[in-house]
Residue frames as a rotation matrix with the C-alpha (Angstrom) as fourth column:
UNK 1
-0.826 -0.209 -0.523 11.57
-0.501 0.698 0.512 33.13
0.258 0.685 -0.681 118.55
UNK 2
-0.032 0.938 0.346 7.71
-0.633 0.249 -0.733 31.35
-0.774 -0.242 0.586 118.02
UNK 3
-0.969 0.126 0.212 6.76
0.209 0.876 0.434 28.25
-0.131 0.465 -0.875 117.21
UNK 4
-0.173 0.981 0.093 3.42
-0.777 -0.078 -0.625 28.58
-0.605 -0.180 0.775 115.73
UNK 5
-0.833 -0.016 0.552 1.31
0.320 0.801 0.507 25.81
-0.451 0.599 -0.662 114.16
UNK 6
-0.730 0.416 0.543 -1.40
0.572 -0.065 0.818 26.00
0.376 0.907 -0.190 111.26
UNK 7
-0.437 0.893 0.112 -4.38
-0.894 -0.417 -0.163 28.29
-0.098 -0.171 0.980 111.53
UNK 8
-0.710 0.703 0.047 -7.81
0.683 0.669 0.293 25.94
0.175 0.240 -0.955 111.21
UNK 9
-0.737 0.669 0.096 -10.39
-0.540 -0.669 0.511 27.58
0.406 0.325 0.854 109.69
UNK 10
-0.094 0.747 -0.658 -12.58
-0.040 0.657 0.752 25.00
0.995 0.097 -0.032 111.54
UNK 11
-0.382 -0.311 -0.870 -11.19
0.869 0.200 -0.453 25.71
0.315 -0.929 0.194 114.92
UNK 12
-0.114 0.500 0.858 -13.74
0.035 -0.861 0.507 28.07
0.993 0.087 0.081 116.89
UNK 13
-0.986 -0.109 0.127 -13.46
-0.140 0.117 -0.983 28.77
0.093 -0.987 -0.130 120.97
UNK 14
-0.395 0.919 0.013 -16.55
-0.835 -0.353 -0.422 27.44
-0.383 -0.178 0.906 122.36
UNK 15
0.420 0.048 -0.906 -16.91
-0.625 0.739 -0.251 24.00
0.658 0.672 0.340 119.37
UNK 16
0.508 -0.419 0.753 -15.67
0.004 0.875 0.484 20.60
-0.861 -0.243 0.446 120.66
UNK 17
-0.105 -0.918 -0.382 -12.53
-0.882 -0.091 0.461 19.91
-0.458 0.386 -0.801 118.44
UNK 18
0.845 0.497 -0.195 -12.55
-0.532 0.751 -0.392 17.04
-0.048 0.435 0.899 115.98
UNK 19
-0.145 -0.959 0.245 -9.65
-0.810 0.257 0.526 14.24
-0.568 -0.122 -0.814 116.96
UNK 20
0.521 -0.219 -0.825 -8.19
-0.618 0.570 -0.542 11.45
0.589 0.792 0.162 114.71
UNK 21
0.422 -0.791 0.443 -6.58
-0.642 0.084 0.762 8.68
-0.640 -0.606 -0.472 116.10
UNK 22
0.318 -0.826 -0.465 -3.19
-0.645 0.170 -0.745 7.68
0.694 0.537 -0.479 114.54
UNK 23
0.965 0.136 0.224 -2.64
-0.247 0.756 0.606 4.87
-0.087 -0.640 0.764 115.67
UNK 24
0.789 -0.614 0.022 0.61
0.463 0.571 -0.678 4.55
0.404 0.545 0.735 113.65
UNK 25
0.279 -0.392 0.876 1.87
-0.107 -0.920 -0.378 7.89
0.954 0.011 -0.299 115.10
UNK 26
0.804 0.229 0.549 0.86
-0.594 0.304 0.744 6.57
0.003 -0.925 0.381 118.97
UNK 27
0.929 -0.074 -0.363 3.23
0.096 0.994 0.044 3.88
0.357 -0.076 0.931 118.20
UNK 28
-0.064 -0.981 0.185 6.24
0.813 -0.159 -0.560 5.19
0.579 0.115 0.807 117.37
UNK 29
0.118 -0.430 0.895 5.84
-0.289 -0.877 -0.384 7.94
0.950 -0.213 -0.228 119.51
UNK 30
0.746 -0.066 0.663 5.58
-0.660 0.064 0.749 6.05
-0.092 -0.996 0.004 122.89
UNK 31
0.792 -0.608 0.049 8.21
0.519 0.629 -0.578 4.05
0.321 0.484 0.814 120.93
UNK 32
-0.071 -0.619 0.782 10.32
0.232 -0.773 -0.591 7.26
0.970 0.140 0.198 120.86
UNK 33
0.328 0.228 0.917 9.33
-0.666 -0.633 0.395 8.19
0.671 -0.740 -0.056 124.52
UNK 34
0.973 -0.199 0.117 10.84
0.114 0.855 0.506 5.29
-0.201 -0.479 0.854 126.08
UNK 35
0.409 -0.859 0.307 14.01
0.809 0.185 -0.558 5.54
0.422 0.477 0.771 124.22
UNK 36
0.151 -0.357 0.922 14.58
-0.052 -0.934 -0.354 9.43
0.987 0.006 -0.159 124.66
UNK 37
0.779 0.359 0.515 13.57
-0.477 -0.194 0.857 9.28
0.407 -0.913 0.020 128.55
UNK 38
0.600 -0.786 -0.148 16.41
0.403 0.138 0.905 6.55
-0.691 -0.603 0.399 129.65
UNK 39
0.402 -0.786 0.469 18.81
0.884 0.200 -0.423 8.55
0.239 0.585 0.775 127.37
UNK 40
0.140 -0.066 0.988 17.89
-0.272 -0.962 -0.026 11.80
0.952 -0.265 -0.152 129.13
UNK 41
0.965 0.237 0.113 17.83
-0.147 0.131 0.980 9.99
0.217 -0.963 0.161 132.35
UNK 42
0.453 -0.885 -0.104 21.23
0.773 0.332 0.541 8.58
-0.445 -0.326 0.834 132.35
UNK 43
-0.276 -0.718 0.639 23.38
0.753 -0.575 -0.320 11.22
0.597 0.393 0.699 130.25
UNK 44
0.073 -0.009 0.997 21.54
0.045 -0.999 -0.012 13.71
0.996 0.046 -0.072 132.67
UNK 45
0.665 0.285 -0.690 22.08
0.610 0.326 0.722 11.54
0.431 -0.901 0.043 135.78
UNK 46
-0.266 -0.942 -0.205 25.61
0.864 -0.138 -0.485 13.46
0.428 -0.306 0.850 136.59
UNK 47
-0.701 0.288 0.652 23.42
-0.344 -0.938 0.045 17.26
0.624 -0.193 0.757 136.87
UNK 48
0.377 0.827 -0.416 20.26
-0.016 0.455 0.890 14.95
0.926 -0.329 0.185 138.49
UNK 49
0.298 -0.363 -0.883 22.69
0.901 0.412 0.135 14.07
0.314 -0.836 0.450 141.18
UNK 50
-0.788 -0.612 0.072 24.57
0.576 -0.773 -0.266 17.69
0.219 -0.168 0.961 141.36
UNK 51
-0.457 0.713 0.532 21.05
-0.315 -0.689 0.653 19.31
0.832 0.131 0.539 141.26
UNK 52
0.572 0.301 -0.763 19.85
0.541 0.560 0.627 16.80
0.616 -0.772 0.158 144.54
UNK 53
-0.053 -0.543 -0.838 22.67
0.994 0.047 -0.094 18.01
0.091 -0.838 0.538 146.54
UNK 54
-0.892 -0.004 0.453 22.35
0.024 -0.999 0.039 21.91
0.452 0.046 0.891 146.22
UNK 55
0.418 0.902 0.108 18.28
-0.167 -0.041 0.985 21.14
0.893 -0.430 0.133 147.29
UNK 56
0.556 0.019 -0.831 19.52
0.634 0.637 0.439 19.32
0.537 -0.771 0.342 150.12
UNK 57
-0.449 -0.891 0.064 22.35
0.775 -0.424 -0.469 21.75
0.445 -0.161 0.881 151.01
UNK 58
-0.642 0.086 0.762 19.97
-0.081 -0.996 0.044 24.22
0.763 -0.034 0.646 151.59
UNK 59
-0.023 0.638 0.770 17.53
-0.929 -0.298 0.219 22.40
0.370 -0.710 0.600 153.31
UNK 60
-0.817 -0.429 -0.385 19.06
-0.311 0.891 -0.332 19.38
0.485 -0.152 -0.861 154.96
UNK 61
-0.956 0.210 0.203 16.43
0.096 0.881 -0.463 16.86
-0.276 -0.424 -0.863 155.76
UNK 62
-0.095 0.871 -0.482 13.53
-0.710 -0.399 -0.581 18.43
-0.698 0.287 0.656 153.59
UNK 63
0.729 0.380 0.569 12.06
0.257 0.619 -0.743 16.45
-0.634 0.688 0.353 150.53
UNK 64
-0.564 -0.656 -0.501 14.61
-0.172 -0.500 0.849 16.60
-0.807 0.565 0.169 147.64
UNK 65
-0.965 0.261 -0.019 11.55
-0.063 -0.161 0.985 15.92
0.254 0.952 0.172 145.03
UNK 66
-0.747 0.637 -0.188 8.28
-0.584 -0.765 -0.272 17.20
-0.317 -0.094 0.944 144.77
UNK 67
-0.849 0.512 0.129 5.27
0.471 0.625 0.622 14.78
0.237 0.589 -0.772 143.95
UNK 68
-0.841 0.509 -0.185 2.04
-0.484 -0.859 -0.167 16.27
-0.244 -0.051 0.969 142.76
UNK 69
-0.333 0.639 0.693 -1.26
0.353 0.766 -0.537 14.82
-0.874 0.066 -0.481 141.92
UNK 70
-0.705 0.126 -0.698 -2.28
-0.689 -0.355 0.631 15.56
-0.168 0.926 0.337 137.95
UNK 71
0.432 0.722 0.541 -5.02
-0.133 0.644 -0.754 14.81
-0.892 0.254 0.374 136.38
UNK 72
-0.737 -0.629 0.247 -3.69
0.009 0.357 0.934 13.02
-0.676 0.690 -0.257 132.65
UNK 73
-0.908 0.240 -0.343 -4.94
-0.287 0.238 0.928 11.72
0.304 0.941 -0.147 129.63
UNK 74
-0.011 0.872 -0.489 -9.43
0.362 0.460 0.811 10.68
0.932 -0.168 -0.321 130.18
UNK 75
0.510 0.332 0.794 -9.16
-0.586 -0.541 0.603 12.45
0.630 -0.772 -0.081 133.60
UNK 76
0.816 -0.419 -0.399 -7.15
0.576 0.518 0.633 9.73
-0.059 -0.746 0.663 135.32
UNK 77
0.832 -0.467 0.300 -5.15
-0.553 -0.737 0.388 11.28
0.040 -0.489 -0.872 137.92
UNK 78
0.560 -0.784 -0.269 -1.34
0.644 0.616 -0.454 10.30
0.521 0.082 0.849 138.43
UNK 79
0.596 -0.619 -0.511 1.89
-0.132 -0.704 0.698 11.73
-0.792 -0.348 -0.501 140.87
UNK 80
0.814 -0.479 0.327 4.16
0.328 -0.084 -0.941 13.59
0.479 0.874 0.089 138.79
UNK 81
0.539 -0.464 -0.703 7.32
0.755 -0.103 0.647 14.21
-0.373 -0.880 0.295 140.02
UNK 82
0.534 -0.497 0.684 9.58
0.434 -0.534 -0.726 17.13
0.726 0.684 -0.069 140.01
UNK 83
-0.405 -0.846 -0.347 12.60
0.658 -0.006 -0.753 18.42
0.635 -0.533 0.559 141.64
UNK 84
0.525 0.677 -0.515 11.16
0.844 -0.336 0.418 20.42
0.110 -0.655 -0.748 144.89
UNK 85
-0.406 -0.371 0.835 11.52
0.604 -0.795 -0.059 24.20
0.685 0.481 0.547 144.25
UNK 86
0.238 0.370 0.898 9.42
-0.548 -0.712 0.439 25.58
0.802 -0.597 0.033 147.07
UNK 87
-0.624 -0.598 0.503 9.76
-0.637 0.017 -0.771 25.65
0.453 -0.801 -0.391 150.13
UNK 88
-0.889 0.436 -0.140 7.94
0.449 0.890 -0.076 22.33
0.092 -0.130 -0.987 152.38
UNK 89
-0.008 0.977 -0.214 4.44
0.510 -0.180 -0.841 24.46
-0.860 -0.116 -0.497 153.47
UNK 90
-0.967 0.239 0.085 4.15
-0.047 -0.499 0.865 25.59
0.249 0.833 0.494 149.68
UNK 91
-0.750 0.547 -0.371 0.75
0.441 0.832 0.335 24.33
0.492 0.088 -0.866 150.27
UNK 92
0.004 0.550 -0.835 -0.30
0.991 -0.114 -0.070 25.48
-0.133 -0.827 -0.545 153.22
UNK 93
-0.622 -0.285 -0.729 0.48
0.255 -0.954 0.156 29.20
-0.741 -0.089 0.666 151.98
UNK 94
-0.763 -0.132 0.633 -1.18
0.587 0.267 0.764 28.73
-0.269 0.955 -0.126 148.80
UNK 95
0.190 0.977 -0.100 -4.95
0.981 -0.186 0.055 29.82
0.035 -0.108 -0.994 150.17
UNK 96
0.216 0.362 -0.907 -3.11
0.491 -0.843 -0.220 33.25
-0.844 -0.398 -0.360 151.30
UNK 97
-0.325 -0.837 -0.440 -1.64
0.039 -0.477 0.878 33.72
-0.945 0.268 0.188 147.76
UNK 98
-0.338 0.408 0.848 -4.75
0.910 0.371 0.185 32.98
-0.240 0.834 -0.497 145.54
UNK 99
0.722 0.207 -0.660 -5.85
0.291 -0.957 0.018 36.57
-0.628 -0.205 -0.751 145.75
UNK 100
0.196 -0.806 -0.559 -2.46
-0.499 -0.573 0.651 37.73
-0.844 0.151 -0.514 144.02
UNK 101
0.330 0.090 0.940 -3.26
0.633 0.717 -0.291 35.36
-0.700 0.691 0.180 140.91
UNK 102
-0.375 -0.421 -0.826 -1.83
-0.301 -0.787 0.538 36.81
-0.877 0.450 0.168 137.51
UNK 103
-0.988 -0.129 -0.089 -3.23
-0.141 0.472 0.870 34.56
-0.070 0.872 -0.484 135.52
UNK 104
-0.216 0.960 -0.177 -7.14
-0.965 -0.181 0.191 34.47
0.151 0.212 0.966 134.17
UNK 105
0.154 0.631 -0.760 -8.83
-0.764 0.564 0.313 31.37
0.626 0.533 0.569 134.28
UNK 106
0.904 0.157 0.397 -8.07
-0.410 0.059 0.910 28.02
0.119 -0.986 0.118 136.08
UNK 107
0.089 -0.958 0.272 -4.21
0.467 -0.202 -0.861 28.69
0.880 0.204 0.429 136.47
UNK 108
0.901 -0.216 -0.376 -2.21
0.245 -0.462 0.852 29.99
-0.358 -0.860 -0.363 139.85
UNK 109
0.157 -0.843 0.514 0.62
0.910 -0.079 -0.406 31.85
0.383 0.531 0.756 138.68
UNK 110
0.909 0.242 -0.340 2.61
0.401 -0.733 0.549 34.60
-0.116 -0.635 -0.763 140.19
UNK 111
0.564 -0.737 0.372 5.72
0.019 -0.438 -0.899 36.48
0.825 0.514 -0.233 139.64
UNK 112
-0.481 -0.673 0.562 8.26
-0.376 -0.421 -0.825 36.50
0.792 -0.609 -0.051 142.38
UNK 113
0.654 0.527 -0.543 6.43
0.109 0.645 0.757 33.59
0.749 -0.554 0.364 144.17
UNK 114
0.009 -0.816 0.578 7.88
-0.923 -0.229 -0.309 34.05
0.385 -0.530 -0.756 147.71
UNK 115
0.777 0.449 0.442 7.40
-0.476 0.878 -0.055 30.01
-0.412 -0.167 0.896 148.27
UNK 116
0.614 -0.759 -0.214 10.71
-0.010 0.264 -0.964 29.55
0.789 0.594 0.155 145.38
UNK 117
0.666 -0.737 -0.111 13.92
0.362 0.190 0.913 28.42
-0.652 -0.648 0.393 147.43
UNK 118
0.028 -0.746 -0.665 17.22
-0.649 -0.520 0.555 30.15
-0.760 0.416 -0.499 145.98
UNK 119
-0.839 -0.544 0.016 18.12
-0.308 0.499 0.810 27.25
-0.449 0.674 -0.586 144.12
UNK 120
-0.143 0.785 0.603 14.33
0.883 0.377 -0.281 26.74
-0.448 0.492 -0.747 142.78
UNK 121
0.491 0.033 -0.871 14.72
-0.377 -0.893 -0.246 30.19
-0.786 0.449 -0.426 141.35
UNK 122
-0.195 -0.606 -0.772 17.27
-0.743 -0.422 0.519 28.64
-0.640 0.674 -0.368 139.16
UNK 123
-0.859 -0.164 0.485 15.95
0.075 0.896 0.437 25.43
-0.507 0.412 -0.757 138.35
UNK 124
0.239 0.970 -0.054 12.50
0.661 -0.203 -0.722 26.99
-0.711 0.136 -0.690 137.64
UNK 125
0.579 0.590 -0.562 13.85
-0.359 -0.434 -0.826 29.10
-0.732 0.680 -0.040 134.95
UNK 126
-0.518 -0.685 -0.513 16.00
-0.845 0.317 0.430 26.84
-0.132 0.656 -0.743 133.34
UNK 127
0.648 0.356 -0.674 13.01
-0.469 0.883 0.015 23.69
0.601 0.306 0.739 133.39
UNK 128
-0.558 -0.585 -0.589 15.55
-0.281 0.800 -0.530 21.58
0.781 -0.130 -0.610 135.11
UNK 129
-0.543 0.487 0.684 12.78
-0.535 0.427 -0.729 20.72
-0.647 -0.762 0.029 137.91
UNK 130
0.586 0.802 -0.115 10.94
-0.749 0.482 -0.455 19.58
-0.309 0.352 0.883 135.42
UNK 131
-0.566 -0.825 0.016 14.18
-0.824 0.564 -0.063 16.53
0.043 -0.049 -0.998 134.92
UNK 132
-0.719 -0.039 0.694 12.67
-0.398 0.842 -0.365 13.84
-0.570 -0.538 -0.621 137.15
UNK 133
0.182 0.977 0.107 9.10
-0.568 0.194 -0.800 13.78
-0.803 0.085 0.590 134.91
UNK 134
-0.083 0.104 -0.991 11.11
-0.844 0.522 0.125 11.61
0.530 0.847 0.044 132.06
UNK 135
-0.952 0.207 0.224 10.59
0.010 0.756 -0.654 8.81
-0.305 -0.621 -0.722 135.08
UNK 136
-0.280 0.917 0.283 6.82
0.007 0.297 -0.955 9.44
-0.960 -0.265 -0.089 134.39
UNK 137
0.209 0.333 -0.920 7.06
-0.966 0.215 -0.142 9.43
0.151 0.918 0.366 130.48
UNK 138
-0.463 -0.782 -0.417 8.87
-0.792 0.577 -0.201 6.14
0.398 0.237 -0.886 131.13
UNK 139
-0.882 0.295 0.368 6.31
-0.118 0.616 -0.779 4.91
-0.456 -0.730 -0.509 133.05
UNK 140
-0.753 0.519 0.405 3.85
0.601 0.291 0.744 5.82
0.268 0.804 -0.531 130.77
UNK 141
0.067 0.645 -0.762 1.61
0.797 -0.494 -0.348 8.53
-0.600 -0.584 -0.547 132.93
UNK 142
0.199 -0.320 -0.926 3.48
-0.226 -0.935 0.274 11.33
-0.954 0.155 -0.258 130.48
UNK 143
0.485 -0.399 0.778 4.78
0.874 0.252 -0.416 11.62
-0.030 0.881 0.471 126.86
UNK 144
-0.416 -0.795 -0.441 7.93
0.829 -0.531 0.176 13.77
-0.374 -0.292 0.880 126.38
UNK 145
-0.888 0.187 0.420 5.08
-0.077 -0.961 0.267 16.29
0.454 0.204 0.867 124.29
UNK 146
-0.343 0.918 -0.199 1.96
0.753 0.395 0.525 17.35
0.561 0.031 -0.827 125.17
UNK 147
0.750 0.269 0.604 -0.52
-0.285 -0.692 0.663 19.50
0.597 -0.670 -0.442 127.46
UNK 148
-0.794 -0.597 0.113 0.83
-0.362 0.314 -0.878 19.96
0.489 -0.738 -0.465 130.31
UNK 149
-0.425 0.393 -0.815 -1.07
0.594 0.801 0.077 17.97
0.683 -0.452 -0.574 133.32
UNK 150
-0.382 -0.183 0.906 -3.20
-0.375 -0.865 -0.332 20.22
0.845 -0.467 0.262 135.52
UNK 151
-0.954 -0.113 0.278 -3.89
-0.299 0.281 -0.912 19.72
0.025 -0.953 -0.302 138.98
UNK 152
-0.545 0.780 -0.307 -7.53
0.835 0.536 -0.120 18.36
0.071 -0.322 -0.944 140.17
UNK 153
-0.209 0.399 -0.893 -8.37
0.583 -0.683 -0.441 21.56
-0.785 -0.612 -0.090 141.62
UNK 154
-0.764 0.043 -0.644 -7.80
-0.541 -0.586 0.603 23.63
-0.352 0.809 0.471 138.24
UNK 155
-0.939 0.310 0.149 -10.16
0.332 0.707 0.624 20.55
0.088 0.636 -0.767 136.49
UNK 156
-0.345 0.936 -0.074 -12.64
0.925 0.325 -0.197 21.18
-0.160 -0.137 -0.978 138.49
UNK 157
-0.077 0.042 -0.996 -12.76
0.122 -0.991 -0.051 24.83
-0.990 -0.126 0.071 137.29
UNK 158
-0.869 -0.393 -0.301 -12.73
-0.181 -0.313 0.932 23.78
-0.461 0.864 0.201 133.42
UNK 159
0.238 0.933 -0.269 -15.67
-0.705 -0.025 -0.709 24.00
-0.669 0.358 0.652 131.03
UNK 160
0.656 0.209 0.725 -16.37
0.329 0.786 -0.524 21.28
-0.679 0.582 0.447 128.52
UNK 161
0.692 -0.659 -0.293 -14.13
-0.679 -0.459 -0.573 23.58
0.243 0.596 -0.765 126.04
UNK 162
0.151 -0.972 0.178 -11.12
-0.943 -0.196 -0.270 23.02
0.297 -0.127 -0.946 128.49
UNK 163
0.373 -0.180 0.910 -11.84
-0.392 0.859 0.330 19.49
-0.841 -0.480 0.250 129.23
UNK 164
0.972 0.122 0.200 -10.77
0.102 0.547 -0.831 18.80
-0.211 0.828 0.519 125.85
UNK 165
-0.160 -0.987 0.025 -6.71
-0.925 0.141 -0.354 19.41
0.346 -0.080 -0.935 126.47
UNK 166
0.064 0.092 0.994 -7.72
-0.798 0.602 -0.005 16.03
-0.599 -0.793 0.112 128.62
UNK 167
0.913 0.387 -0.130 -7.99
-0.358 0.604 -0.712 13.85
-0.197 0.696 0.690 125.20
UNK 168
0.733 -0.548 -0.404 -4.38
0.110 0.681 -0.724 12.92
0.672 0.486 0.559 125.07
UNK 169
0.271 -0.827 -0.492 -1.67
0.963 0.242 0.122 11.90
0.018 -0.507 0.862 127.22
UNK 170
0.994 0.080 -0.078 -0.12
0.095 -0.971 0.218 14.87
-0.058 -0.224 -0.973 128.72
UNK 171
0.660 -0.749 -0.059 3.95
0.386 0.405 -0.829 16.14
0.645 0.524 0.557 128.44
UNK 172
0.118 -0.607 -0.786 6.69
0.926 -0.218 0.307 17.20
-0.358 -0.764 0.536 129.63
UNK 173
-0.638 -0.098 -0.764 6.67
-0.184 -0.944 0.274 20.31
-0.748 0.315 0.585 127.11
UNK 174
-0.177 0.616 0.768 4.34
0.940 0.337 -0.053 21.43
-0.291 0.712 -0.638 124.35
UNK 175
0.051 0.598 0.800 2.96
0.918 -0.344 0.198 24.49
0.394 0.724 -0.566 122.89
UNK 176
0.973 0.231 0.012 2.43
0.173 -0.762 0.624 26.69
0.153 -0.605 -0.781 125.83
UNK 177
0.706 -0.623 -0.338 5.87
0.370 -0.082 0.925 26.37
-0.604 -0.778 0.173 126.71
UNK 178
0.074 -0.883 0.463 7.30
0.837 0.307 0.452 27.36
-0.542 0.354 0.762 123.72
UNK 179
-0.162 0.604 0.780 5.46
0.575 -0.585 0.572 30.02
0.802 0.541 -0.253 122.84
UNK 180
0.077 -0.002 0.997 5.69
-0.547 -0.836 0.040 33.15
0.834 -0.549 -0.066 125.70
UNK 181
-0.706 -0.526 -0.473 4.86
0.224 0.468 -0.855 30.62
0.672 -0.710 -0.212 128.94
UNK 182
-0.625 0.175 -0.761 4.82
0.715 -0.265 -0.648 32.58
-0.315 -0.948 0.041 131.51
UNK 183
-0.776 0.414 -0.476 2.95
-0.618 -0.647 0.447 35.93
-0.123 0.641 0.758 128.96
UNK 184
-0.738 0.496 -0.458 0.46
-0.116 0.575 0.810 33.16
0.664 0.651 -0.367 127.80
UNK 185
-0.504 0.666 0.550 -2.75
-0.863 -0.415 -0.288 33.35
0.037 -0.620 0.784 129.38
UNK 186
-0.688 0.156 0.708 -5.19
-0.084 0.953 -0.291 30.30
-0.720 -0.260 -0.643 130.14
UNK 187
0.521 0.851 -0.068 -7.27
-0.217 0.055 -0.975 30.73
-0.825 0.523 0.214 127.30
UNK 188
0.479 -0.536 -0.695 -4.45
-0.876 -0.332 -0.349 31.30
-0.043 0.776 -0.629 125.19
UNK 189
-0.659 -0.702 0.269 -2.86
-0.729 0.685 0.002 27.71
-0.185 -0.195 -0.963 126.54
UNK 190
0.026 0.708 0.706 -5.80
0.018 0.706 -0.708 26.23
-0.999 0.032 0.006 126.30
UNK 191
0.471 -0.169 -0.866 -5.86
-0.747 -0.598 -0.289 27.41
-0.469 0.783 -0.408 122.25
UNK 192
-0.474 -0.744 -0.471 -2.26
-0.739 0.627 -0.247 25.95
0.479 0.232 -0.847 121.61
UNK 193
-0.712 -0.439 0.548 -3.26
-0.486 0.871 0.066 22.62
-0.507 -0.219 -0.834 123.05
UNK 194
0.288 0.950 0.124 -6.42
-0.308 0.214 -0.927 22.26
-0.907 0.229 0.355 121.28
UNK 195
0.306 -0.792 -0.529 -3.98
-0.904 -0.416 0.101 23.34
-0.300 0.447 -0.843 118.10
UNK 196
-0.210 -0.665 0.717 -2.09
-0.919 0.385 0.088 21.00
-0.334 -0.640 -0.692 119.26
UNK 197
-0.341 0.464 0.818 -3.90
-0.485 0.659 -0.575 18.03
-0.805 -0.593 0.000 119.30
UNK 198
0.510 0.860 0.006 -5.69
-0.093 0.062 -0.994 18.27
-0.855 0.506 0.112 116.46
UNK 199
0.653 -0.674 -0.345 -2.26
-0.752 -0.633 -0.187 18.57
-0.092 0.381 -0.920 114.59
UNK 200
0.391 -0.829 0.399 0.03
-0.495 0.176 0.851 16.70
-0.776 -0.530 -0.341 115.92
UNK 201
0.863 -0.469 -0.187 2.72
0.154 0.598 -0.787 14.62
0.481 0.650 0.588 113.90
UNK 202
0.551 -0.684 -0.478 6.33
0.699 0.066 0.712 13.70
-0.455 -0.727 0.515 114.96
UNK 203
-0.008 -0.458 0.889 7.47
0.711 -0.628 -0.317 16.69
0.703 0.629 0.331 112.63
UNK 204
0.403 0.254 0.879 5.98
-0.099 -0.943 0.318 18.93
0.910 -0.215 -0.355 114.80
UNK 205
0.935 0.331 0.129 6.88
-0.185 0.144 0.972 17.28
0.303 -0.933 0.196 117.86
UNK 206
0.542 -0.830 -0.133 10.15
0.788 0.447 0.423 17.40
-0.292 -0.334 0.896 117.22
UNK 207
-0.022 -0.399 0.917 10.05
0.708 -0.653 -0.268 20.93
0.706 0.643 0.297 116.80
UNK 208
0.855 0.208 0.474 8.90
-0.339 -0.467 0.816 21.26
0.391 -0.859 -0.329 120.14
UNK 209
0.933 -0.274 -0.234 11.21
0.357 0.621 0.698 19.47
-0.046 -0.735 0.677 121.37
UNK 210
-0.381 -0.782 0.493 14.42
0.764 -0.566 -0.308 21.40
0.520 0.259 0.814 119.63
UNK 211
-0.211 -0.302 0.930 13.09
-0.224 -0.911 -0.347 24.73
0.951 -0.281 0.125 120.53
UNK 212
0.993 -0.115 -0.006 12.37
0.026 0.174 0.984 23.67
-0.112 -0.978 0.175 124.69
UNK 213
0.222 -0.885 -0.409 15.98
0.963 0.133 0.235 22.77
-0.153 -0.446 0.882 124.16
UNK 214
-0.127 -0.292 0.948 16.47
0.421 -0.881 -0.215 26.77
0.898 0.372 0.234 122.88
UNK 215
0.460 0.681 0.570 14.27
-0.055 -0.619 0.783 27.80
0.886 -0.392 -0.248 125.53
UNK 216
0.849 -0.066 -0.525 16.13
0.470 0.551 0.690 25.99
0.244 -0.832 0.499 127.92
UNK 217
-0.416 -0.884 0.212 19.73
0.888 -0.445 -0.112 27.47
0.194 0.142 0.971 126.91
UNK 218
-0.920 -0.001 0.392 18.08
0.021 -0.999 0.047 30.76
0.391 0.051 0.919 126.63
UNK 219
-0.211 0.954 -0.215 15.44
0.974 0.223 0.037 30.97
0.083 -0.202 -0.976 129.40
UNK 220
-0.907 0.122 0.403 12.62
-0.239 -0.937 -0.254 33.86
0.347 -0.327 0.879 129.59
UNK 221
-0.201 0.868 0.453 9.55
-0.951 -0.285 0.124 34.24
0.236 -0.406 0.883 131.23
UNK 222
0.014 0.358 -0.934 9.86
0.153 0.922 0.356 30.71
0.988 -0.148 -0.042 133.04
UNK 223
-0.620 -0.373 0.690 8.81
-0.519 -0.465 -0.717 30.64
0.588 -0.803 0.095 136.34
């Protein structure tokens, strides 16, 4: 099951991308992101709380959430949070595990990351680490679509092309994720968010947002 959005015969890798801003759209969607976020926060506080104690269970006295620097919307960097799926020296392992990349471009991505704790195996392919980040739509750092947010390090690896996912607010889900994921290459993610962008409306964004919930019920290639 693929979400795809329009072709543009105007869209060429390589071109700067031509954005509109909609103001009216902006409105009502951080309108709509505010609302959705404490309705996912509380109705999902009961698994939030059930999902804390399994982290902890496993590793009593470790972090039970995960804060990252991202770079956002104009380059301005923000911590994003998410439920902590690796183990505490993820970090410090990271240098020996760039070598073993699967993924072209600037993306770290591996299959059978040994860094995943048991229970971040399951929350990593069901998205539920990704839970805590309606705190940062709510804050405003996120919007419930969008790119996702990449790290500093990836940024400084993108060409003027890819600096152009960087033009709106970033999400909690969007394109890439609905559409293969983990199969989707960094050109190919880059692509869909350009797409993206250049697109958007709350039609569409609320077609992402139905099929994440598919994707969720029926995860593949999340990791």
């Amino acid at each position: 099951m693929e979400l795809k959005i329009k072709e543009n015969a105007s869209f060429s890798r390589g071109y700067g991308i031509t954005i509109k801003r909609k103001k009216l759209y902006e409105c009502i969607k951080r309108l709509l992101d505010i609302i959705l976020s404490i309705i996912g926060l509380v109705l999902a506080s009961p698994l939030l709380s059930l999902i804390a104690f399994k982290i902890y269970l496993e590793e009593p006295g470790a972090p039970i959430f995960f804060t990252q620097e991202r770079v956002g919307k104009d380059k301005c960097t923000f911590k994003m949070y998410k439920f902590r799926s690796m183990c505490t020296d993820a970090e410090e392992k990271l240098d020996g595990l760039l070598a073993k990349n699967e993924v072209e471009g600037a993306m770290f991505k591996i299959k059978d990351d040994p860094r995943i704790t048991k229970i971040g195996k399951f929350i990593r392919k069901t998205s539920l680490d990704e839970l805590p980040q309606l705190w940062n739509v709510l804050k405003g750092e996120m919007s419930l679509v969008g790119p996702r947010p990449p790290l500093p390090r990836e940024v400084s690896q993108y060409s003027y092309y890819d600096e152009q996912r960087l033009l709106i607010k970033p999400g909690c889900t969007g394109m890439w994720q609905v559409n293969g994921r983990s199969e989707v290459n960094f050109n190919e993610m880059v692509e869909l968010d350009l797409k993206y962008i250049q697109q958007r409306n709350l039609i569409l964004d609320g077609k992402i947002i139905m099929k994440t919930i598919w994707v969720m019920l029926h995860p593949q290639g999340a990791c």
